[in-house]
C-alpha positions in Angstrom: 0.0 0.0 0.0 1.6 3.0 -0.9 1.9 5.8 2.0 3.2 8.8 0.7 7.0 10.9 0.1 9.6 10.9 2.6 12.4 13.7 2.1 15.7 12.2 1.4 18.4 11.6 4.0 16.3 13.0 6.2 14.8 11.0 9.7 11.1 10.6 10.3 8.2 8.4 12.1 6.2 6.1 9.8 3.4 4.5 10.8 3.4 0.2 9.9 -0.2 0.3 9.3 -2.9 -2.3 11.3 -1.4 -5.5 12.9 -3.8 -8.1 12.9 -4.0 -11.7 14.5 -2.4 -14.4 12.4 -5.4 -16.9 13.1 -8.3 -15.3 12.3 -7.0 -12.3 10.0 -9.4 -10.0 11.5 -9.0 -9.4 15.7 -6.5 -5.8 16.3 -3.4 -6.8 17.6 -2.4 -4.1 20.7 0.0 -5.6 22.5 2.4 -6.9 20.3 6.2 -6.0 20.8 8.3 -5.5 17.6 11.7 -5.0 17.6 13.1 -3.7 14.6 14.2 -6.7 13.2 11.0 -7.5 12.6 10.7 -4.5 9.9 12.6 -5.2 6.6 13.4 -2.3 4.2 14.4 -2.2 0.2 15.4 1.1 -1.2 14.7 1.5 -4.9 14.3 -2.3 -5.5 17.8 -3.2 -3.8 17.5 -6.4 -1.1 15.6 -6.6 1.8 17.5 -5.2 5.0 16.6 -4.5 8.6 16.6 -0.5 9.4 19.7 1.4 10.3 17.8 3.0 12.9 17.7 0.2 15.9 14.9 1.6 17.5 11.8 -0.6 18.6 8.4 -0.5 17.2 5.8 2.1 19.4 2.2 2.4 19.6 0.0 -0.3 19.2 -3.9 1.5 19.9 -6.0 0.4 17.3 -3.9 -1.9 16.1 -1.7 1.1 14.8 2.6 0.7 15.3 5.1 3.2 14.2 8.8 2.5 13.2 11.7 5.7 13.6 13.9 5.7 10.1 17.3 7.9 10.5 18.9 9.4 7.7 21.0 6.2 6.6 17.7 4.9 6.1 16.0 7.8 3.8 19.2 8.3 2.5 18.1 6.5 -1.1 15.8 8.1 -4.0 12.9 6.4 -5.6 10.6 3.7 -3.8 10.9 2.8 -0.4 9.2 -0.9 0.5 8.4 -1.4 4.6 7.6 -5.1 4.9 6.4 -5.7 9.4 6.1 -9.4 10.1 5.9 -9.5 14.1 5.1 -12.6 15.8 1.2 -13.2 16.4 0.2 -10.9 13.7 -0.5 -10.9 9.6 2.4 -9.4 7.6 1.7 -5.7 6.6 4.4 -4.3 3.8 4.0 -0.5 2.8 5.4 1.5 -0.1 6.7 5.1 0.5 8.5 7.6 -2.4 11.5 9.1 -1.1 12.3 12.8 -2.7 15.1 14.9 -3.0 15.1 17.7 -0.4 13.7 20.9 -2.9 11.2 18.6 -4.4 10.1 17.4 -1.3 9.2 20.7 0.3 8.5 22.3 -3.0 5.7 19.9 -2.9 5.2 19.4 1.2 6.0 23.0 2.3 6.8 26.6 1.3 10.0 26.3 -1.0 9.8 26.7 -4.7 11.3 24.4 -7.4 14.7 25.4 -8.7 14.6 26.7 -12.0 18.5 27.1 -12.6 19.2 27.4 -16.2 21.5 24.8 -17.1 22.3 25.2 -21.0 22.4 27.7 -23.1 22.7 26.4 -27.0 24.1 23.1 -25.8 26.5 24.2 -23.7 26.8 24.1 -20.0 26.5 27.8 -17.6 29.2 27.4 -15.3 27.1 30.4 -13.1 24.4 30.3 -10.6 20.8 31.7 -12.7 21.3 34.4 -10.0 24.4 35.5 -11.6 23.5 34.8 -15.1 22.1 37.6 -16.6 24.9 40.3 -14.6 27.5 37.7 -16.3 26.5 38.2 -19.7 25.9 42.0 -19.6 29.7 42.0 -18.1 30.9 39.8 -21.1 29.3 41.9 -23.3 30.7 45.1 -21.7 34.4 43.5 -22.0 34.1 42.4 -25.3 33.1 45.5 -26.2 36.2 47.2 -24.1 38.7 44.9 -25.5 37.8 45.3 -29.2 40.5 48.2 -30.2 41.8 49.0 -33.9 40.3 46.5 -36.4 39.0 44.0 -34.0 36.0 47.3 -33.2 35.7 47.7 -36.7 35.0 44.7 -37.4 32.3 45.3 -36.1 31.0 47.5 -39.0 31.8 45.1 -41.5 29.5 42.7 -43.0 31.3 40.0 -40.7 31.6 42.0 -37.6 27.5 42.9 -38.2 26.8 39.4 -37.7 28.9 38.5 -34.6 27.4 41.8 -33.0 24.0 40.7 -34.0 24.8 37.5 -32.5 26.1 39.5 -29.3 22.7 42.1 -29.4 20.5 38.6 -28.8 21.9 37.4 -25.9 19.2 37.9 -23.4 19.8 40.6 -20.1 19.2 39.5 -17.2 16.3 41.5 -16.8 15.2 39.6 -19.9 16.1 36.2 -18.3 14.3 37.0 -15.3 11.0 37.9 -16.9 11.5 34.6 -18.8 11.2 32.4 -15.5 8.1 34.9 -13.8 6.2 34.4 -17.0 7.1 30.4 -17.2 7.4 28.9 -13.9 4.6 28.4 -12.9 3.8 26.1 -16.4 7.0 24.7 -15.3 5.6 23.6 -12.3 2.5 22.7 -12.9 4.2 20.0 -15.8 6.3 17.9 -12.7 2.7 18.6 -11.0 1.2 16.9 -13.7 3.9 14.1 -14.2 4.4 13.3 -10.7 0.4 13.3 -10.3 0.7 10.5 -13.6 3.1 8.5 -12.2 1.4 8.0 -8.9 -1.7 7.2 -10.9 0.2 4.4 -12.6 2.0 2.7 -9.6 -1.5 2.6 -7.8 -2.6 1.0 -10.8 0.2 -1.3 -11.2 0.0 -2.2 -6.8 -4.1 -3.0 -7.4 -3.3 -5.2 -10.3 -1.0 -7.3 -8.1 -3.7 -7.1 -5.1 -5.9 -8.2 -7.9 -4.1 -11.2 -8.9 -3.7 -12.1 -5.3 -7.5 -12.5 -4.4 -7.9 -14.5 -7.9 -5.0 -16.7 -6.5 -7.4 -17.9 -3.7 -8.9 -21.3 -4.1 -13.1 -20.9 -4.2 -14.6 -23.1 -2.1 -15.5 -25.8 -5.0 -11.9 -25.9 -5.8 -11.3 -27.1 -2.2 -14.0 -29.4 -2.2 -12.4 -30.9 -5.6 -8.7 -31.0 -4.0 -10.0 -32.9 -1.0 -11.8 -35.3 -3.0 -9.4 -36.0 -5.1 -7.4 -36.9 -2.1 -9.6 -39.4 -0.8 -7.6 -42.4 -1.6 -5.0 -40.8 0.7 -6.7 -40.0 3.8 -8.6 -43.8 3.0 -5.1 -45.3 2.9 -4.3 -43.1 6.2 -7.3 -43.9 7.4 -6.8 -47.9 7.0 -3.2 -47.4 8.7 -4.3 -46.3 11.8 -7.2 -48.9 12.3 -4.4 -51.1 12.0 -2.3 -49.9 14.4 -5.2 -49.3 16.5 -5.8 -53.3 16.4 -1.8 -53.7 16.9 -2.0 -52.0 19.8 -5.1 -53.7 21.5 -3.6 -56.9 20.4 -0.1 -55.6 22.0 -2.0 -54.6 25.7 -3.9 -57.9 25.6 -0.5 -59.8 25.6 1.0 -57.4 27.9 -1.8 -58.4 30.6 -0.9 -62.2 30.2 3.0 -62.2 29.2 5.8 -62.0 31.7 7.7 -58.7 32.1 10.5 -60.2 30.2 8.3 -61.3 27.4 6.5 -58.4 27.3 10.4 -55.8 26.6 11.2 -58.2 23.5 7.5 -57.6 22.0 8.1 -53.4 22.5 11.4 -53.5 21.2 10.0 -55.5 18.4 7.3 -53.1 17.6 9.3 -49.9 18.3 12.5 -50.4 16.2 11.2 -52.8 13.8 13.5 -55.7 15.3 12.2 -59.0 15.5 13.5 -61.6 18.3 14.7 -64.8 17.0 13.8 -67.9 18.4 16.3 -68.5 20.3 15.5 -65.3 22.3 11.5 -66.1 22.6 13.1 -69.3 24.1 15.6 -67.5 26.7 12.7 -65.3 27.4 10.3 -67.9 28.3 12.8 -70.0 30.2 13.9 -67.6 32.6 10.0 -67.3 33.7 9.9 -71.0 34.3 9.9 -71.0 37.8 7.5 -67.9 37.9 4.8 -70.3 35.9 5.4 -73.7 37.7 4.8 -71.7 40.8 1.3 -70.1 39.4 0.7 -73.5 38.5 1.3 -75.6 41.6 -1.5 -73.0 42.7 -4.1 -73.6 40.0 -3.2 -77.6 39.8 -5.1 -77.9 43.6 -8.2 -74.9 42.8 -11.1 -77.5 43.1 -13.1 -78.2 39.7 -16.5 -77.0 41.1 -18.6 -76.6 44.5 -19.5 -80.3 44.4 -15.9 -81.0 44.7 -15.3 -78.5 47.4 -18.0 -79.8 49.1 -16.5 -83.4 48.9 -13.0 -81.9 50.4 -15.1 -80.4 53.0 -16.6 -83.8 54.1 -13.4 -85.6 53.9 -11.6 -83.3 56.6 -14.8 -83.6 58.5 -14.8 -87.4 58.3 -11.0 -87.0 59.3 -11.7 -85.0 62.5 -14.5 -87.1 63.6 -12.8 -90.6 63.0 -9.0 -89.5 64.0 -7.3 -91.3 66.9 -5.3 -89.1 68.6 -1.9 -90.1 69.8 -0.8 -87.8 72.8 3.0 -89.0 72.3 2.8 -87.8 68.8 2.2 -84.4 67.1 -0.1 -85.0 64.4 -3.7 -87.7 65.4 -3.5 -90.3 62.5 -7.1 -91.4 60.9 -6.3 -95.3 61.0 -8.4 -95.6 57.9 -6.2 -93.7 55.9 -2.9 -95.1 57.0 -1.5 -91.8 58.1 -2.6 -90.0 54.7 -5.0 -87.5 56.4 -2.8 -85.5 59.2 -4.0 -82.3 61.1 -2.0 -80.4 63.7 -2.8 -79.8 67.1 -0.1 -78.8 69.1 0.2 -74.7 69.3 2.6 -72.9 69.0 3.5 -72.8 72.9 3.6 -76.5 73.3 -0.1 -76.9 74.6 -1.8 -80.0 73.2 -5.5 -80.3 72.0 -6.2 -81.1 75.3 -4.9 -78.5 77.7 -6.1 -75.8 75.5 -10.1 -77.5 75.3 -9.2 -77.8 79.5 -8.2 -74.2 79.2 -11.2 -72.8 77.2 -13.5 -75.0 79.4 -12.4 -72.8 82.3 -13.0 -69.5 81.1 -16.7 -69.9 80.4 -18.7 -67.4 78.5 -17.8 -64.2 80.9 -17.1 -61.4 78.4 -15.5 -59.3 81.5 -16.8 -57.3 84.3 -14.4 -53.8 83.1 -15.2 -50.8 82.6 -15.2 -49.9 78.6 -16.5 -52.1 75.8 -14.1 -53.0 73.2 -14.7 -55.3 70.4 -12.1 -57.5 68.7 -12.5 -58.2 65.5 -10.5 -61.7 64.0 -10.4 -62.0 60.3 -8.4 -64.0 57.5 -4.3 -62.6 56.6 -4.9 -63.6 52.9 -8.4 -62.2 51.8 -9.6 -59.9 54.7 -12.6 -62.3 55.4 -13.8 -62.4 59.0 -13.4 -65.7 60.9 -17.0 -66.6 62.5 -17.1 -69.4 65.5 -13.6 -68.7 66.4 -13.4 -68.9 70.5 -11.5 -65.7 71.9 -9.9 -64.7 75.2 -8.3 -62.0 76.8 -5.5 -62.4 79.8 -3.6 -60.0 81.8 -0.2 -61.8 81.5 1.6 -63.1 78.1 1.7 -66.9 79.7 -2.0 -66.7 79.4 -2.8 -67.8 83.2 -5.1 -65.1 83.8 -8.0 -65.1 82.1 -10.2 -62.0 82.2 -12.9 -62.2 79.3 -14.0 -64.9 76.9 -16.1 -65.4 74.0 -16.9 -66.6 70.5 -16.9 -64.4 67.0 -20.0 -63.8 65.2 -20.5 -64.0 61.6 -18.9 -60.6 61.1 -15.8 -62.2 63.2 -16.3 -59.7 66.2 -16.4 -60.5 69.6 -17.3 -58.1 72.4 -15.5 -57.8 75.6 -15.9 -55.7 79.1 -12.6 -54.7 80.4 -10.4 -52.0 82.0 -7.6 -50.0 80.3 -4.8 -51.3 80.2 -2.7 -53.9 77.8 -4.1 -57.4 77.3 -3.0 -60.9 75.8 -5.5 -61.8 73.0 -6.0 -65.9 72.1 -7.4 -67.5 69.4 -8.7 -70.5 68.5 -10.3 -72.4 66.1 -9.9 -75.7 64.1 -8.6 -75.5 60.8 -7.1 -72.3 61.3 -3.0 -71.7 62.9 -2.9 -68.3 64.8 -0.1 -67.0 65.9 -0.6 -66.8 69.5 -1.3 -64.5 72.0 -1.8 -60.8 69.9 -0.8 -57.6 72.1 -3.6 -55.1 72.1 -3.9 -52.0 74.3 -7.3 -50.9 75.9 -8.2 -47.2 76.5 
């Protein structure tokens, strides 16, 4: 866009025109800063440069930035180009016509045009117009002065009447000076005129190119037409990522199932396109060996279904019921199955079946006769389940002599006891279950 003349050589403010956002082309830009850098100048069609003048941008209301130029930067005749490409905004490049200093305020101010006179019958005045016409009425004066004997007569000949005639028409400077009232103004108004043309023609020639760039734009059909005749591409990209989509759900569902060991040879695999021989798959699997016979000792004795569970459940209970117990040995042998059925009954402190059902027998129900209620609750170490049926008692002393409350769990495995504050021995007991015996727990 062009801007207007800028006097030559000569600093000045010029405004960068409207910044607007880079994303929707249209929202005013007010804060952006813009170093000068970002402002690229080419002086009468030379390169791009940045400014001489390091200043940075100012303003920014409305969008609106201005950029100081020095003299360095003026310093060139003919068209100045501003291209501004900050960061966040659309680019914005002006045009400006830089002037020589009499033209400029000949045309901007109160000075006048120069009208020197520069030839005179092809040859070139050496003299200021000023001087001109005193110069010539001087030379004519000396000629005349120096002319003595024939020389001045000469002047009376037929040959001497033309070189005076040719003397008599050089112009006074009255004469010369009447010549430039009566013409300078046409004078004028002729650059007026040609400087008014040659504006006209370089807007003509910039909304051409502004022009060409609107037709440039795709219409909205031609997009539609681009797009589908890229539909075998976005298919084929399309068809790409289902698959990698199905890779990867494949790739998780083996990572839920395969060992840790496995599962680094399968992502190294699929991330650097390197494919584990055989004999690695086999490494990899052999080092997990014991990992898998272990899960599987475990699943091998998972009963088949309730009916069997049930049928484990009756064979203990046949066990218990029929077993003979041996008080010189550890373990009561069932005679019918020739010592294949075993169950433990001495505790961990020594005491036999026996002086623990003598023990138990002795404590009766009494939950206590303290102070606060507290509840004990007795549950399973592997799953959190609570242990119902299981007889409980508290005692004052670790041996477990002094028995001060007693009862059974319920089906929530809690068991509610009377007792002062202070620390008690916990016991617990019930068949087909190992408890570490007794469990410290403080009252308050």
């Amino acid at each position: 866009m062009f801007k207007g003349f800028l006097k030559q050589a000569t600093a000045v403010l010029i405004d960068l025109g409207i910044m607007v956002d880079s994303t929707d082309g249209n929202t005013e830009e007010t804060a952006l800063t813009i170093i000068y850098t970002y402002v690229y100048l080419s002086k009468n069609g030379a390169t791009y440069a940045v400014p001489n003048d390091v200043n940075s941008c100012t303003g920014g209301a409305g969008g609106i930035y201005y950029k100081a130029l020095n003299e360095t930067d003026t310093g060139t005749l003919g068209r100045l180009g501003v291209l501004t490409h900050p960061s966040g905004a659309l680019v914005v490049e002006d045009y400006y016509m830089v002037l020589a200093a009499n033209i400029y305020d000949a045309l901007m101010g109160t000075d006048v045009l120069e009208t020197d006179v520069v030839y005179i019958a092809g040859a070139t005045v050496a003299v200021a117009s000023a001087q001109l016409g005193v110069n010539i009425v001087n030379w004519k004066g000396a000629v005349a002065a120096a002319m003595t004997g024939d020389a001045y007569a000469l002047l009376g000949s037929p040959a001497g009447a033309s070189i005076a005639a040719d003397i008599a028409s050089i112009p006074t400077a009255s004469e010369i000076q009447t010549e430039l009232e009566e013409n300078g103004a046409s004078v004028l108004d002729t650059l007026q005129d040609r400087l008014t043309a040659s504006r006209a023609l370089y807007l003509d020639e910039l909304d051409f190119t502004l022009q060409e760039n609107i037709d440039s734009i795709p219409t909205a059909a031609e997009i539609k037409t681009a797009i589908e005749a890229a539909g075998s591409h976005l298919a084929l990209i399309k068809a790409v990522t289902d698959v990698e989509s199905g890779v990867k759900a494949a790739v998780n569902a083996l990572n839920d199932i395969a060992a840790a060991d496995v599962w680094s040879v399968v992502t190294r695999t699929l991330t650097s396109g390197e494919a584990p021989s055989v004999s690695e798959i086999r490494t990899e699997i052999d080092s997990n060996s014991t990992q898998l016979a272990a899960i599987k000792a475990k699943t091998d004795n998972i009963p088949a279904s309730p009916a069997a569970v049930g049928s484990e459940m009756a064979l203990a209970n046949d066990a218990i019921t029929s077993a003979k117990f041996d008080e010189s040995t550890a373990f009561p042998v069932k005679s019918a199955d020739s010592g294949a059925t075993q169950i433990a009954r001495v505790g961990a402190d020594g005491d036999t079946l026996e002086t623990l059902s003598d023990q138990i027998d002795g404590v009766g129900a009494s939950a206590g006769s303290g102070a606060i209620t507290w509840t004990y609750t007795l549950t399973r170490s592997d799953n959190g389940n609570p242990i119902a049926g299981a007889a409980v008692w508290a005692t004052t002393d670790e041996a477990g002599t002094n028995v001060v409350a007693s009862g059974v769990t319920d089906v929530n495995g809690v068991v509610t006891f009377y007792l002062d504050a202070g620390t008690y021995y916990i016991w617990r007991q019930l068949a087909g279950y190992d408890f570490t015996n007794p469990d410290t727990e403080v009252v308050s």
